[in-house]
Backbone as CSV, one residue per row, in Angstrom:
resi,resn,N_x,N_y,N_z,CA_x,CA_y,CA_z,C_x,C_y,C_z
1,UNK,95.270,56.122,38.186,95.459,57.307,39.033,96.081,56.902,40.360
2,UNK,96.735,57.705,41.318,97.305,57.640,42.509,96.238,57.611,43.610
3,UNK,95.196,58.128,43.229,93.964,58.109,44.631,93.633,57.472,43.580
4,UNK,92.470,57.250,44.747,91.408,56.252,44.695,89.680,57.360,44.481
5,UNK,89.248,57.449,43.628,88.663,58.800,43.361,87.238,58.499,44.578
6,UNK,87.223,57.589,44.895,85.772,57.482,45.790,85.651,57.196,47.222
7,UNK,87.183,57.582,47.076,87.510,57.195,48.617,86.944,58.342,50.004
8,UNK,86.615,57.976,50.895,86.700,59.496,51.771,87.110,59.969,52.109
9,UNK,86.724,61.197,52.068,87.928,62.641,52.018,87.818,63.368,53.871
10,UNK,88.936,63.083,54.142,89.183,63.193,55.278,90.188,64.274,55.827
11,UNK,91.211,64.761,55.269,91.976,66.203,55.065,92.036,67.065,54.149
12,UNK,93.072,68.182,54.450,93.693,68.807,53.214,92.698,69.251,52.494
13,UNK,91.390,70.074,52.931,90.464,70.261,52.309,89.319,69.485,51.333
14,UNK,89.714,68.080,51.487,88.570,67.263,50.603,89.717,66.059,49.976
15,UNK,90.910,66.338,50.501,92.005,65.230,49.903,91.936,63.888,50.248
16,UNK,92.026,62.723,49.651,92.212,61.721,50.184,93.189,61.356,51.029
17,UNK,93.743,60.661,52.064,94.473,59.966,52.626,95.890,60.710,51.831
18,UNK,96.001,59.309,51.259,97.155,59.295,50.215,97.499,60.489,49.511
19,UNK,96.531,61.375,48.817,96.915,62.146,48.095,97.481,63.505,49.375
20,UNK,97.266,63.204,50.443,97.219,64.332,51.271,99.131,63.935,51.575
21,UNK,98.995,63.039,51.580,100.795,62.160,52.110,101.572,62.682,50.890
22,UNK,101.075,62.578,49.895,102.217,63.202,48.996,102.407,64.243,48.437
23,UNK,101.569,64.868,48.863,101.573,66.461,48.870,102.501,67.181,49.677
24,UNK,102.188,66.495,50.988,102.965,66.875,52.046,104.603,66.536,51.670
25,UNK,104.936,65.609,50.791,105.959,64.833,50.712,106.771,65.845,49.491
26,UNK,105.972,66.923,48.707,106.616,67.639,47.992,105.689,69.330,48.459
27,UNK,105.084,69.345,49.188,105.308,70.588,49.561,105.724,70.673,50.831
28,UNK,107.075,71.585,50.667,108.056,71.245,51.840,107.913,72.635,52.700
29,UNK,108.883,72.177,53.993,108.494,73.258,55.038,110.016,74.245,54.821
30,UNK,110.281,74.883,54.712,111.218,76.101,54.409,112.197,75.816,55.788
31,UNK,112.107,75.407,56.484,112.905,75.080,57.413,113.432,73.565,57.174
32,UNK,112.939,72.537,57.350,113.488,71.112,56.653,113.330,71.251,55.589
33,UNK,114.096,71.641,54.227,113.824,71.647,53.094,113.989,70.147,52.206
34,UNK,114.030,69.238,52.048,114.198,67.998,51.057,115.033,68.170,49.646
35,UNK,116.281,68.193,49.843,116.854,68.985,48.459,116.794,67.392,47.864
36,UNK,117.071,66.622,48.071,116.811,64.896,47.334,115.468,65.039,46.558
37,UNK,114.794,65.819,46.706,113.405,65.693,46.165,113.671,66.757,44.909
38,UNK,114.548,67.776,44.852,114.392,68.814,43.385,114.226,68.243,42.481
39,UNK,114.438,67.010,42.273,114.753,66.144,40.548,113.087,65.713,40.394
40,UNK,112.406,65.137,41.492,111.409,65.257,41.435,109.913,66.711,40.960
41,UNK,110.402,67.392,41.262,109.529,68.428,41.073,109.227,69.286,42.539
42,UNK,109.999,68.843,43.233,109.166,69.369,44.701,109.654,70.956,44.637
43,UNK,108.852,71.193,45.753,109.319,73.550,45.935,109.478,73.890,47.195
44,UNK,109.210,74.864,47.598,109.513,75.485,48.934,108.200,76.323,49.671
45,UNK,107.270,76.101,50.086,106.510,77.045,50.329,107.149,78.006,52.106
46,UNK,106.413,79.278,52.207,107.118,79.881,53.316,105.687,78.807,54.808
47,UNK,106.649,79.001,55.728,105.834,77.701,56.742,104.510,78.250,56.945
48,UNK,104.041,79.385,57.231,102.865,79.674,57.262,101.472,79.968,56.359
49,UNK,102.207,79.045,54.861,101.329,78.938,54.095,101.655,77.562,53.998
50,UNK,101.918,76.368,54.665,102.152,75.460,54.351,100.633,74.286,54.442
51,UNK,100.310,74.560,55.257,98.661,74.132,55.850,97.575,74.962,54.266
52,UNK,97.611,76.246,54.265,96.865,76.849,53.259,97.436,75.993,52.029
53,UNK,98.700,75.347,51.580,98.865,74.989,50.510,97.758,73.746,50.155
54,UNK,97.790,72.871,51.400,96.887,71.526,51.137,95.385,71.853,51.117
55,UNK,94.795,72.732,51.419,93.762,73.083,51.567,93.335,73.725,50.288
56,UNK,94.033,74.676,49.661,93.913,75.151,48.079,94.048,73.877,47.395
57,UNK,94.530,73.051,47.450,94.903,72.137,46.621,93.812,70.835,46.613
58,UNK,93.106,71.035,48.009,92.286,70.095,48.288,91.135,70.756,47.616
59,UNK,90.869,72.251,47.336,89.646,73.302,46.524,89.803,72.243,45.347
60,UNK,90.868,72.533,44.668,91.317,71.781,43.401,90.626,70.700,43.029
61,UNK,91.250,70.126,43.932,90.782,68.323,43.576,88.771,68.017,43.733
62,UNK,88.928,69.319,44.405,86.765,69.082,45.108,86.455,69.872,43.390
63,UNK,87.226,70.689,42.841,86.118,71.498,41.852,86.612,70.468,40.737
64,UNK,87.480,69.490,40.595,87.724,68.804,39.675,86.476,67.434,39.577
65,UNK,86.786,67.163,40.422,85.774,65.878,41.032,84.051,66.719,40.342
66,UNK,83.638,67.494,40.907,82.791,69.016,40.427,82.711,68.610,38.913
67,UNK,83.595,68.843,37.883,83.611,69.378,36.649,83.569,67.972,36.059
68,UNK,83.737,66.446,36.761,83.850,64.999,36.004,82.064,65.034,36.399
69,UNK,81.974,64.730,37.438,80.135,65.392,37.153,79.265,66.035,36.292
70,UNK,79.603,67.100,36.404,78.924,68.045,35.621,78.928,67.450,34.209
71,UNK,80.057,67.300,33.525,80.425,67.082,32.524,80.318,65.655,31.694
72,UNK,80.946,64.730,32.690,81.406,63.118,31.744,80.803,62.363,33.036
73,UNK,79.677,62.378,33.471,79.395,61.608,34.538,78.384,60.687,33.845
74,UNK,77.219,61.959,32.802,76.222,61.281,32.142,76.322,61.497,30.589
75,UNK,75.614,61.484,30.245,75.740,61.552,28.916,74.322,62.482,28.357
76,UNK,74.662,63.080,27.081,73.053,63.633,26.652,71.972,63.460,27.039
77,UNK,71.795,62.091,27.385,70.459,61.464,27.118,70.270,61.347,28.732
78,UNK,71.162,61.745,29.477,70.756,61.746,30.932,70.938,60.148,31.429
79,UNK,71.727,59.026,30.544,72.549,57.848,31.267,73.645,58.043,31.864
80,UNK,74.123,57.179,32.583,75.560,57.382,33.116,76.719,56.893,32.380
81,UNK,77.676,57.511,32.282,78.600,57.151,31.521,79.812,56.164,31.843
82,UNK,79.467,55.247,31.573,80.061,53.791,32.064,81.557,53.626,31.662
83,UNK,82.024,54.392,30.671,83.463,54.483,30.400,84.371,55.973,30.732
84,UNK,85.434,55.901,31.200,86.203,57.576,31.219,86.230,57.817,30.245
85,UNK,86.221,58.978,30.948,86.331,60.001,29.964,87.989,60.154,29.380
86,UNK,88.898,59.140,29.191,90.308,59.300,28.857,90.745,60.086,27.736
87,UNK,90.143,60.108,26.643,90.282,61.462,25.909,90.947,62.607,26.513
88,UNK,89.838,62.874,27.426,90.055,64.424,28.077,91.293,64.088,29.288
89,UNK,90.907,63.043,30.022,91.783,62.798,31.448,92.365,61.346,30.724
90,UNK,93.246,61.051,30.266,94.078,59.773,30.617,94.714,58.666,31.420
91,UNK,94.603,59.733,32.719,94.994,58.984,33.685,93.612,58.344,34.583
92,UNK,92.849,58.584,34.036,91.657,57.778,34.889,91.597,56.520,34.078
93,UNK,91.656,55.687,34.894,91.431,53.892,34.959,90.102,53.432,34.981
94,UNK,90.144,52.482,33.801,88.230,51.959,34.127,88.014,51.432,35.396
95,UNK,89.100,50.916,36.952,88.480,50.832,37.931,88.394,52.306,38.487
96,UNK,89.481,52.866,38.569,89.331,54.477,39.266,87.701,55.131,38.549
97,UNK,87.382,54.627,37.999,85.974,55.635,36.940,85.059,54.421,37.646
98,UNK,84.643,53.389,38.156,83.922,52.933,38.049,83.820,53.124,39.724
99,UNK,84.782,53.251,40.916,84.941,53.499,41.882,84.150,55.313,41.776
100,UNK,83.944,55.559,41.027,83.880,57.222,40.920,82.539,57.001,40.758
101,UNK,82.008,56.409,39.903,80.453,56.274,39.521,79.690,55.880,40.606
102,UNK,80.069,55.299,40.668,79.664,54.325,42.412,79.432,55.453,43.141
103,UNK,80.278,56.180,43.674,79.596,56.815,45.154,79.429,58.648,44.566
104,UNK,79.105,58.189,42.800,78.530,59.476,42.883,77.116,59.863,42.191
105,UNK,76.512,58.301,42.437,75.157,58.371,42.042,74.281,57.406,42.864
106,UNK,74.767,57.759,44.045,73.736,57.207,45.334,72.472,57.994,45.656
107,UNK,71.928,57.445,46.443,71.124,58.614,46.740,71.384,59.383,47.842
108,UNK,72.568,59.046,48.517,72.800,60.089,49.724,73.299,61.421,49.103
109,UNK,74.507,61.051,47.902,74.847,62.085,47.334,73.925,62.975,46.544
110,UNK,73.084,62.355,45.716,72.203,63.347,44.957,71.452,64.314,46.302
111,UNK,70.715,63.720,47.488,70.636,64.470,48.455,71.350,66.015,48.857
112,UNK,72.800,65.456,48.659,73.984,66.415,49.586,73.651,67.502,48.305
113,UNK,73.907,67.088,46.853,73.794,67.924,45.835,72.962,68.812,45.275
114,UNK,72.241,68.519,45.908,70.639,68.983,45.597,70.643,69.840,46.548
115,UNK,70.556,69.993,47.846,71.203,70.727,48.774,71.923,71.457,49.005
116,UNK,73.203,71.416,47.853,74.231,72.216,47.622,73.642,73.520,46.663
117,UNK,72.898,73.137,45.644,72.534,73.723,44.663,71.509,74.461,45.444
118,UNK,70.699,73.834,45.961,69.513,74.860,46.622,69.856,76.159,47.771
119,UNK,71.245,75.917,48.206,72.436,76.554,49.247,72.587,77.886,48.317
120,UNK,73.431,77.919,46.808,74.176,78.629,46.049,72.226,79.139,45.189
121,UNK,71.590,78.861,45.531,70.726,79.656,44.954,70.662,81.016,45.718
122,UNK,71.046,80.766,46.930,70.721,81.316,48.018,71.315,82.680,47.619
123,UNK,72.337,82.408,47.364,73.473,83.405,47.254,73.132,84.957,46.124
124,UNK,72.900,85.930,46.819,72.103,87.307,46.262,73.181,88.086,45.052
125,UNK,74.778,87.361,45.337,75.620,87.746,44.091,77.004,87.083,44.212
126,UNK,77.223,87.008,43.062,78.808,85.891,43.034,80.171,86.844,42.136
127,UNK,80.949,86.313,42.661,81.870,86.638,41.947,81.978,86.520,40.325
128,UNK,82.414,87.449,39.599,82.381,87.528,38.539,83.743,87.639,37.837
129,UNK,84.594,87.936,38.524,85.813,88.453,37.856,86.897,87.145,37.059
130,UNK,88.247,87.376,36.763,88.543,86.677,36.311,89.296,85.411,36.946
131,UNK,90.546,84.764,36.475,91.000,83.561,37.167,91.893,84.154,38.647
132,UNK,92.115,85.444,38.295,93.254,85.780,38.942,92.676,86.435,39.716
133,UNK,91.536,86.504,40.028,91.224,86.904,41.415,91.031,87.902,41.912
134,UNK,90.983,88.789,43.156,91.107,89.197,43.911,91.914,89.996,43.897
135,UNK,93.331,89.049,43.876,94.598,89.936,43.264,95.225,90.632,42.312
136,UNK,94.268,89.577,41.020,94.222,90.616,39.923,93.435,91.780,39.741
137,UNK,92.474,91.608,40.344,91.684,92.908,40.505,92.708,93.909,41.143
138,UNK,93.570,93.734,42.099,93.870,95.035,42.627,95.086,95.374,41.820
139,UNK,95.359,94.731,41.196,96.406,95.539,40.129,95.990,96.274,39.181
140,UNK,94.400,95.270,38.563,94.351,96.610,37.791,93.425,97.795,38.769
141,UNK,93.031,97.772,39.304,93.016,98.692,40.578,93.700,100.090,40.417
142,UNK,94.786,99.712,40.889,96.322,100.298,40.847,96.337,100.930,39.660
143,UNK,96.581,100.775,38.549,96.786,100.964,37.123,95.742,101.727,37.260
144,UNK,94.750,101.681,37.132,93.925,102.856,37.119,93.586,103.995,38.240
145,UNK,93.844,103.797,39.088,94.952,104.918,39.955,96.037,105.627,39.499
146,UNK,96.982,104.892,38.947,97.985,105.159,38.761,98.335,106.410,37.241
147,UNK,97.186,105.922,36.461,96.835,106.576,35.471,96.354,108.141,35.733
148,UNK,95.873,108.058,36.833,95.128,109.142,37.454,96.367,110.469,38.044
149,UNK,97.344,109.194,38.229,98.660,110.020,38.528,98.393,109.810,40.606
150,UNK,97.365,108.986,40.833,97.324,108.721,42.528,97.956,106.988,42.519
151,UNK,98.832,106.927,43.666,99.265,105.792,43.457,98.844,105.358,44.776
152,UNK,98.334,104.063,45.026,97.867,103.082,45.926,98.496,102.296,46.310
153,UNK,99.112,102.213,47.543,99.488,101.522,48.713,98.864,100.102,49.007
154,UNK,97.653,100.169,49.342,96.760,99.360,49.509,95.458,99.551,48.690
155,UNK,94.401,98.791,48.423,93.445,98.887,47.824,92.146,98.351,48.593
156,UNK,91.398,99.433,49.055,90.317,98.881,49.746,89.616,98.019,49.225
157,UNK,89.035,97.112,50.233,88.247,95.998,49.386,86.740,95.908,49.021
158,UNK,86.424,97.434,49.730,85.036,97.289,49.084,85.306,97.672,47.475
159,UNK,86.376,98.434,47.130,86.350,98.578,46.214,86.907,97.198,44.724
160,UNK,87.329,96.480,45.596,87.781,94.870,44.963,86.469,94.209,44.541
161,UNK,85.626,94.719,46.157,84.826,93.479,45.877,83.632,93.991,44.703
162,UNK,83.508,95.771,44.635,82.699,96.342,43.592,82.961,95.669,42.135
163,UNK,84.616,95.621,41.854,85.271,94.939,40.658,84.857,93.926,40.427
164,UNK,84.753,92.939,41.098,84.415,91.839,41.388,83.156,91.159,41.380
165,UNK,82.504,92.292,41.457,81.140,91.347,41.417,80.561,92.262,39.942
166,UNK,80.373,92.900,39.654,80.379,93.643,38.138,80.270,92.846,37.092
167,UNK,79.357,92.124,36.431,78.957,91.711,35.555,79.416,92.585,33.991
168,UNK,79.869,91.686,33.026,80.379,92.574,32.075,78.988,93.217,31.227
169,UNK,78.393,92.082,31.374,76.796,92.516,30.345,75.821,93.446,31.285
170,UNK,76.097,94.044,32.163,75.724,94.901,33.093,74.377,94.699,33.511
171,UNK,74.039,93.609,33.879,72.857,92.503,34.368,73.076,92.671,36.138
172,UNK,72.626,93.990,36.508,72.915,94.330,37.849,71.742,93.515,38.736
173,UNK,71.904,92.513,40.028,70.993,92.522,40.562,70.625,93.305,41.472
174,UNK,69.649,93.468,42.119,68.879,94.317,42.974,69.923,94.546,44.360
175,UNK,70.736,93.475,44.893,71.213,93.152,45.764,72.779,94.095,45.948
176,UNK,73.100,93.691,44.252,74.027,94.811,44.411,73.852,95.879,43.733
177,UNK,72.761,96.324,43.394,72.776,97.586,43.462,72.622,98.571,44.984
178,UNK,72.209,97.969,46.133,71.711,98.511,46.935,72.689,98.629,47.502
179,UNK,74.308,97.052,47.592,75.425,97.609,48.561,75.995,98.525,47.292
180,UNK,76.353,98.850,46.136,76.854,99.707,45.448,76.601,100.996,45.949
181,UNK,75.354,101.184,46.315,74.616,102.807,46.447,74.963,102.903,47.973
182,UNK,74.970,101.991,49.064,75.632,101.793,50.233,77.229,102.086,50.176
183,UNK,77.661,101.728,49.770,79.563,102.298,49.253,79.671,103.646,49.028
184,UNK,78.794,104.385,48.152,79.068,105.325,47.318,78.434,106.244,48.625
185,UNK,77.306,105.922,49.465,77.165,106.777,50.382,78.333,107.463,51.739
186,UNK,78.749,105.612,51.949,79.828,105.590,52.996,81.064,106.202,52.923
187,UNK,81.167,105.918,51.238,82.394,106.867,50.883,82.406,108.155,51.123
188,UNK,80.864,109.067,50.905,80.888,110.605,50.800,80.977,110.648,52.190
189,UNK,80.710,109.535,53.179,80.858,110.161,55.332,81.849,110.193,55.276
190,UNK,83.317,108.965,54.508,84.638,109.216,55.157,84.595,110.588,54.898
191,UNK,84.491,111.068,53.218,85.423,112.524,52.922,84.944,113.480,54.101
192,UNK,83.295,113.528,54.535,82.985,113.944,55.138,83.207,114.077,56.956
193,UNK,84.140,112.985,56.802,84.552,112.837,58.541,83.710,112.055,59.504
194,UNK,82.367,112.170,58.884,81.045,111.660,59.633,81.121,110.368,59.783
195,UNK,81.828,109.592,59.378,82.473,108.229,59.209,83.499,107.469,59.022
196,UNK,84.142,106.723,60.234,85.641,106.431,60.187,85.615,105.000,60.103
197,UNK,86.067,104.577,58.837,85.900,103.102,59.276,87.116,102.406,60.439
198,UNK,86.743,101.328,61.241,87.793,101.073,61.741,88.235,99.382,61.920
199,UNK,89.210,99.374,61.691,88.789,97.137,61.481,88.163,97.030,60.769
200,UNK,87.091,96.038,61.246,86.491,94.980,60.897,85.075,96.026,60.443
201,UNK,84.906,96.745,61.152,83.913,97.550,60.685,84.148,98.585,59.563
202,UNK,84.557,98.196,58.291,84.878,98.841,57.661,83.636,99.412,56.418
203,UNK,84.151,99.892,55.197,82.818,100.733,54.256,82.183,98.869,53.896
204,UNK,83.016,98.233,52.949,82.146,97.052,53.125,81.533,96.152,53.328
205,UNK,81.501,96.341,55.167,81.143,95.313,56.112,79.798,96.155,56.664
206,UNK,80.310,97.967,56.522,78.875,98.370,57.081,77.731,98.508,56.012
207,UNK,78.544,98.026,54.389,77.055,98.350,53.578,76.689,96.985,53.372
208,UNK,77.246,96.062,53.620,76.555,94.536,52.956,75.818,94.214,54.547
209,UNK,75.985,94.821,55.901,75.278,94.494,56.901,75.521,93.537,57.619
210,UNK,76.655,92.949,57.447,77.077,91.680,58.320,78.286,91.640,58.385
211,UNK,78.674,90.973,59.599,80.285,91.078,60.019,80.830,89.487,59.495
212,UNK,82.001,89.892,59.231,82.510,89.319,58.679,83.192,87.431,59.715
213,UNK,83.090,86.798,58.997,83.446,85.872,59.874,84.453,85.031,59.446
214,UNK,84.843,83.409,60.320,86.084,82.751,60.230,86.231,82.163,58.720
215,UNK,87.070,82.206,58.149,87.472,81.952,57.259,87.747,82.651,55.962
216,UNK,87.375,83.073,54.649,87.646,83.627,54.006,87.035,85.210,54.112
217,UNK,87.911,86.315,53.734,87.454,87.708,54.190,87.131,88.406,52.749
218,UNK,85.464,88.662,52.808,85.162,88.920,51.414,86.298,90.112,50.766
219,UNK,86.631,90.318,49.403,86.813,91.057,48.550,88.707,91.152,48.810
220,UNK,89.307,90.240,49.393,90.391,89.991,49.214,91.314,88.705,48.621
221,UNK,92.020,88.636,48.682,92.257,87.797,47.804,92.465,86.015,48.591
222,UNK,92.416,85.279,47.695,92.420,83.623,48.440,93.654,83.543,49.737
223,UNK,93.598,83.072,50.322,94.684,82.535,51.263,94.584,83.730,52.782
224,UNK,94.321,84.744,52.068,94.512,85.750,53.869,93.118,85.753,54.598
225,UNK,93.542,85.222,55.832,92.231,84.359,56.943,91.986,86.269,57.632
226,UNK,90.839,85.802,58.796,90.688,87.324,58.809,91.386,87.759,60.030
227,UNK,92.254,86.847,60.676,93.092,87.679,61.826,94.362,88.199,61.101
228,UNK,94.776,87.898,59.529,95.445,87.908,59.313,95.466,89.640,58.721
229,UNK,94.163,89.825,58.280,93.545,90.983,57.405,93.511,91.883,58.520
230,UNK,92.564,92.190,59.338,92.153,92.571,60.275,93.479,92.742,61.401
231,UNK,93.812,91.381,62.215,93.911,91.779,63.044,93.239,90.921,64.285
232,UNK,94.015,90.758,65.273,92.935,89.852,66.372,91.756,90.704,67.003
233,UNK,90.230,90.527,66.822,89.177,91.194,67.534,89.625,91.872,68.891
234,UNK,89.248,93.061,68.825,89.587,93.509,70.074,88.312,92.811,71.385
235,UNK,89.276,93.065,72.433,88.275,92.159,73.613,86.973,93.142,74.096
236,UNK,85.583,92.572,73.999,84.336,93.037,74.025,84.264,93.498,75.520
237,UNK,84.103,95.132,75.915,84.088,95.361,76.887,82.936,94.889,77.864
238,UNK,82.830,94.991,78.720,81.705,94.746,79.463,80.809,95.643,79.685
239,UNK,79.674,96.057,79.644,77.997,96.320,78.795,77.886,96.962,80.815
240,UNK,77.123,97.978,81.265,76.527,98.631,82.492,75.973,97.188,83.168
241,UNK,75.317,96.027,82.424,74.387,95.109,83.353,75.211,94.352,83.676
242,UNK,76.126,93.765,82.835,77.482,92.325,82.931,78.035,93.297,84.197
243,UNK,78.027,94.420,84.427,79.370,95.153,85.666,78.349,94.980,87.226
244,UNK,76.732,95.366,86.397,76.185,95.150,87.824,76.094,94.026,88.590
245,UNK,76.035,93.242,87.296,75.495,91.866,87.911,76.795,90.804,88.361
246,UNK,78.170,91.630,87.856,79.050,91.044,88.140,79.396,91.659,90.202
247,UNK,78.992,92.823,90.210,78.919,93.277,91.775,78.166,92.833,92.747
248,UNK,76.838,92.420,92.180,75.474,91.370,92.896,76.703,90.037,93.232
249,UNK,76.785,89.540,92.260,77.440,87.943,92.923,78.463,88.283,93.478
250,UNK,79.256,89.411,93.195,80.499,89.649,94.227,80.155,89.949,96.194
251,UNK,79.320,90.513,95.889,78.730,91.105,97.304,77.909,89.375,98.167
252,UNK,77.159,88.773,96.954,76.631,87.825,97.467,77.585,86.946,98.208
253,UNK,78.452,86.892,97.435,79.239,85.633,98.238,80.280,86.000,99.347
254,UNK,80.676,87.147,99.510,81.182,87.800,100.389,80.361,87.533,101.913
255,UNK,78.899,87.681,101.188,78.235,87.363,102.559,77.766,86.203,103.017
């Protein structure tokens, strides 16, 4: 292999060193484009997904690393599996696999993992939908709008994220049933006027009860951050006490 699978991951979302250098080396910036590189395989991304490219890619390499665990790390019997798995992956090397075993049956890591798992227990509902996401959800979205003979512009995302979390065997938990019945209320205030969503405060930020924060913006699709969705936060006015108490120290020091 080209990395070194046990090395530490220091960019690019969980990438090694190296693997982060040649990424960069074929995902190019739309402004310096590398046409010497087409024979190679390289592409064009637009510049402001150029950072998001290494970072998806670094998801990649963390849920891969993920799935040699899960899978070909041990064996039935709960030993470790001292040879690759080359069957399945070919390009892993009995040192690259043995560099892999090594720092993934320490005990700091079983720690971090165990931890991880006890984290995602946490979690009251997960995504369910298919590979395509987010985005595939809103197409078929659309399509069934469209069927309706109403055609959609945009597709709200509480309604993505309803798609989305929807279990096919209809194994509802408690959790979402309660923002479901929260949606379906918020929806009858818009028709009703009694409720405008606006930003960030929108139908599925006021039924799941929490505002939304940096990095991924639930029920849309991978890559759009939330100034991007949204919008930059508008600036938090100042509150009757911040004005008084801003007039106390004004007066104080005057005198």
């Amino acid at each position: 292999m080209e990395e070194n699978m046990g090395e530490t991951q220091i960019e690019g979302g969980s990438l090694p060193t190296e693997k982060v250098q040649r990424l960069k080396h074929f995902v190019l910036d739309t402004k310096t484009p590398h046409m010497d590189l087409a024979d190679e395989g390289a592409f064009t991304v637009i510049a402001d997904r150029y950072d998001w490219c290494l970072i998806k890619a670094g998801n990649l390499w963390r849920k891969w690393k993920c799935t040699l665990v899960r899978k070909w790390l041990y064996d039935e019997t709960g030993a470790i599996q001292r040879t690759p798995p080359t069957k399945k992956y070919d390009s892993i090397s009995p040192e690259d696999w043995n560099v892999f075993v090594a720092s993934h049956t320490t005990q700091a890591f079983k720690e971090i993992s165990a931890n991880n798992k006890k984290n995602a227990c946490m979690n009251r509902t997960r995504f369910v939908g298919s590979r395509a996401g987010y985005r595939g959800i809103e197409v078929k979205i659309k399509k069934d709008f469209a069927k309706n003979g109403v055609i959609l512009e945009e597709v709200d995302r509480h309604l993505t994220w309803l798609r989305g979390h929807t279990p096919n065997n209809g194994d509802l938990t408690e959790y979402y049933k309660e923002v479901a019945t929260k949606i379906k209320e918020l929806e009858k205030e818009v028709e009703a006027g009694t409720f405008k969503p606006k930003g960030r405060e929108d139908i599925l930020a006021k039924a799941i009860g929490k505002p939304e924060h940096g990095g991924r913006v639930r029920g849309v699709p991978d890559g759009i951050c939330i100034t991007e969705y949204f919008g930059k936060a508008p600036k938090k006015l100042p509150t009757e006490v911040e004005r008084l108490k801003e007039t106390v120290i004004y007066y104080v020091n005057i005198e």
